[in-house]
N, C-alpha and C positions, 0 to 999 in steps of 0.2 A: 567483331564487336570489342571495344575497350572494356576491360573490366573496369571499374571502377577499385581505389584502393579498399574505402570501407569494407565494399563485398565479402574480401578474401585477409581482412584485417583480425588478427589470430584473437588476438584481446577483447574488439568487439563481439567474437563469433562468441569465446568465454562468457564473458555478460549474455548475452541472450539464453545462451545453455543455462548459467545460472538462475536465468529470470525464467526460464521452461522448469528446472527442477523444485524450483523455492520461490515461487512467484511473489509470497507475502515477506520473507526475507530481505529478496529485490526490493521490495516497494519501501519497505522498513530504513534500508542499507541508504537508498536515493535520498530520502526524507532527514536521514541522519545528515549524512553529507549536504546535504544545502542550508537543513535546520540550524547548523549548529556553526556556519559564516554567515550565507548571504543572508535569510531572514534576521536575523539578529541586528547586520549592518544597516539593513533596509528600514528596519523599524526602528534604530535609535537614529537613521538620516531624517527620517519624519520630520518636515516643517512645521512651526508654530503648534507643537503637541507638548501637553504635558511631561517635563523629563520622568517623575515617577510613574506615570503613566504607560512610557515607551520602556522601560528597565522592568517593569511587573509585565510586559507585553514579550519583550525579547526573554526572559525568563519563563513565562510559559511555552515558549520556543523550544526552548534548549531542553524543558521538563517532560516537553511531550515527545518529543526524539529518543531522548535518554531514556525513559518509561517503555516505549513502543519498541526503540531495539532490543533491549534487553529481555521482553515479554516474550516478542520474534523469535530471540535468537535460543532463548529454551526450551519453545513450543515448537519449531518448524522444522528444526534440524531431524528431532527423530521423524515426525511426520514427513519427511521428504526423505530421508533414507528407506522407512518402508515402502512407500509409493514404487518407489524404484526397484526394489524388491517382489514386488508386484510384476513391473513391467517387464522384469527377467524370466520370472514362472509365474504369466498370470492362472494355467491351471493350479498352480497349488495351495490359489488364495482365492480363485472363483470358483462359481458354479460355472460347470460348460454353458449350459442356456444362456448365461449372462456375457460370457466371451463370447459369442453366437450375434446379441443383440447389439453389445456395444462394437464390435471389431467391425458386422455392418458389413460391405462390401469391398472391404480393405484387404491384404494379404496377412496384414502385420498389426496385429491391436493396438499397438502405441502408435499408428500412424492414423487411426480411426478418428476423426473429430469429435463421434460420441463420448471416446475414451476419455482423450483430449479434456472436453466438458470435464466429466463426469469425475475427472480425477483431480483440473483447477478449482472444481466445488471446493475441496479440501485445501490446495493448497492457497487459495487466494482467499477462501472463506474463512480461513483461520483467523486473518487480520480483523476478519466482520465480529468473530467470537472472541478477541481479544480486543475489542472497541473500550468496553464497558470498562473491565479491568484496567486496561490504559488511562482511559478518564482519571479514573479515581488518584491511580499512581500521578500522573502528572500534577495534580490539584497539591497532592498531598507533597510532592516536591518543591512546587514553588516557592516556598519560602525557604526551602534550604538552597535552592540555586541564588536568590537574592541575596542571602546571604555568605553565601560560596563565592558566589562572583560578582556582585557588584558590591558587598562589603568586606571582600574578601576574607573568607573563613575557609577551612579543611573542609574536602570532599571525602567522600565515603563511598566503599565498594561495593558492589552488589554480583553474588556470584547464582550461577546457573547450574544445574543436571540435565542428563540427556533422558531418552525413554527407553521402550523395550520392544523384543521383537517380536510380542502381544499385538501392536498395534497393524500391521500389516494384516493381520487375521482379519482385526477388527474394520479395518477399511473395509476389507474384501467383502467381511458381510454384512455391509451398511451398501455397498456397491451391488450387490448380490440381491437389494429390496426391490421391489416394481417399483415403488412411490419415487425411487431416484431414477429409475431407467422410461420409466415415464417421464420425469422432469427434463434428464436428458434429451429424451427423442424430441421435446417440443419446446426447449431453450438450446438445445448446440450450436444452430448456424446465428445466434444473437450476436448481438455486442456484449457479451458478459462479463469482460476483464472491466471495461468501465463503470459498469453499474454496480457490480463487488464494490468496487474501489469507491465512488461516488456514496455506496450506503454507508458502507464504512466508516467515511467522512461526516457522516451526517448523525449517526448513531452514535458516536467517538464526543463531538461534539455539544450532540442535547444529554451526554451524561454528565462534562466537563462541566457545562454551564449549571447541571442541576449539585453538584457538586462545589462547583466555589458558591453558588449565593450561601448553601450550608456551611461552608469552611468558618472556622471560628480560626483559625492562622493566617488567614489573607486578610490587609489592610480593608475594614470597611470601607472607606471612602474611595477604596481601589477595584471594588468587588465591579461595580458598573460597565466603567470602561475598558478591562478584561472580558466580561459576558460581551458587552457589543462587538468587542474586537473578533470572538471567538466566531459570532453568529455570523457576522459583515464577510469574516474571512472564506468559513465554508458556502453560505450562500454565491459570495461571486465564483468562488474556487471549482464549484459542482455548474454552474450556469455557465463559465466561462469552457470549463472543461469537454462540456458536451458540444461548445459551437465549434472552438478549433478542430475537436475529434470527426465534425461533421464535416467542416472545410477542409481539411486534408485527407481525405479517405483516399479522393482518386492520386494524390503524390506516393499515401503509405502506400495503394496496390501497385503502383507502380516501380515502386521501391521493391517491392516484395519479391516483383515478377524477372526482374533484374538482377536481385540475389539469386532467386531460383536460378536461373541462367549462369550464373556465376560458380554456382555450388552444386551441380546438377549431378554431381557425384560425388559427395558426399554424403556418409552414411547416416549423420546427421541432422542432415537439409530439413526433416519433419520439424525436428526437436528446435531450431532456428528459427523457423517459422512460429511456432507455438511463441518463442522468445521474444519475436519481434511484437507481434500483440499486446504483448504484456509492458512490455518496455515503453511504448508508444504513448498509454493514459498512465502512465508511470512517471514519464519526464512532462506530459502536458500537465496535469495536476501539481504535481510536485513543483514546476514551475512558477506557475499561477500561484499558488498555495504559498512558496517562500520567496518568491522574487518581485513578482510584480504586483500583486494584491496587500504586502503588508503596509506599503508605502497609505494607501489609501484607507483599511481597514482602520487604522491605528490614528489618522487624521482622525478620521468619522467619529471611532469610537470617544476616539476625546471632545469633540464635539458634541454630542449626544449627552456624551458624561455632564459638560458646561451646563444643559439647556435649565434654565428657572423651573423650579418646581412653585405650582399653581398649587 
């Protein structure tokens, strides 16, 4: 069999590892990188759209990347170093009973799909519990990015701390609850990386909109066509996102089943796997989300904006 280059490609294996250890990190890091060129390019290429329109539009772009990584990158870090910590001694952060249920039929509990689940709650669920807070940040950025960059003014820094190694405990005995090892038993073999990612999107969202009609720093007569853009954008983003996820399942497994072959000794191969999952409604979304949908949402939204009031 020819390997294929990708398979055994050192850089992509990295990414996937990364996207198995720090799943909402990944999903953050994608979002940054495409937020902050291609959306931005996309939505001021916008035909026959209001230019203020499109510049309050590519700035909530840029606010909500900026907001989300930096929220990411102070929240996940320690939570993904504990985890890990976890998966070294998970006797000295579980209960036996609990590595009993989630390890399952495995040799090796981190290779357990239970686990698997049971531990992407956390790392993917963080972005869900950091939706709200993002919201709000981005709302409250916008006008300093308008002003930063399209009137060009100074930017300003925002710095982060890490956590403690408190938290590792605290997984364990949040992991260690039946109410989660029961969720586990009867959501692990889902689609879960997408539907995380899709509530996410949608929870992130109905806070931003509830949020700028409140804002007294955004242009009123700008407040409309930002909300429709925001609404237009996650509605196709979540609808688009689930059809591609469904038309390509049989290419991903088969992708999958290829790597496996490719990497069948590797000691990592589990941890790959988990990466590739996550990667997959990571780059469909993300796509959708800043490439191909803002072209349209941003038409619409200024449309919408236009229509006569009765």
């Amino acid at each position: 069999m020819k390997v294929q280059p990708i398979y055994n490609n050192k850089f992509f294996k990295k990414g996937l590892e990364f996207a198995a250890d720090n799943g909402a990190l990944f999903v953050a890091t994608t979002s940054l990188a495409l937020s902050t060129i291609a959306r931005p390019l996309a939505i001021m290429a916008t035909p026959k759209t209001d230019k203020e329109n499109k510049k309050y539009a590519a700035a909530k772009s840029l606010a909500s990347s900026a907001a989300g990584y930096l929220l990411m990158l102070t929240v996940s870090l320690p939570l993904a170093k504990s985890i890990k910590k976890i998966n070294k001694s998970p006797s000295k952060y579980l209960k036996q009973e609990t590595i009993n249920a989630l390890k399952s039929n495995e040799k090796i509990i981190t290779e357990s799909s239970k686990y698997k689940f049971a531990t992407q709650l956390f790392k993917l669920g963080l972005g869900f519990l950091i939706a709200v807070p993002k919201s709000i940040m981005t709302c409250a950025l916008i006008p300093h990015f308008m002003e930063n960059i399209f009137n060009k003014k100074q930017k300003k820094d925002i710095s982060f701390t890490g956590g403690s190694n408190k938290l590792a405990k605290n997984i364990g005995k949040i992991l260690d609850t039946s109410a989660i090892q029961k969720f586990t038993e009867k959501f692990h073999n889902t689609n879960f990386e997408i539907n995380i990612m899709a509530l996410t999107d949608i929870l992130a969202t109905g806070t931003f909109i509830g949020q700028t009609a409140k804002s007294k720093k955004i242009d009123e007569n700008r407040k409309k066509a930002l909300i429709y853009n925001a609404g237009i954008s996650t509605g196709l983003c979540v609808a688009g996102g689930y059809i591609i996820d469904k038309l390509t399942k049989k290419s991903t497994n088969k992708f999958i089943e290829n790597f496996k072959l490719a990497n069948k000794n590797s000691p990592k191969l589990e941890k790959y796997i988990e990466g590739i999952k996550i990667v997959k409604p990571a780059f469909i979304l993300g796509g959708l989300y800043y490439i191909a949908i803002p072209l349209i949402s941003t038409f619409l939204a200024d449309r919408f904006d236009r229509k006569p009031k009765h």
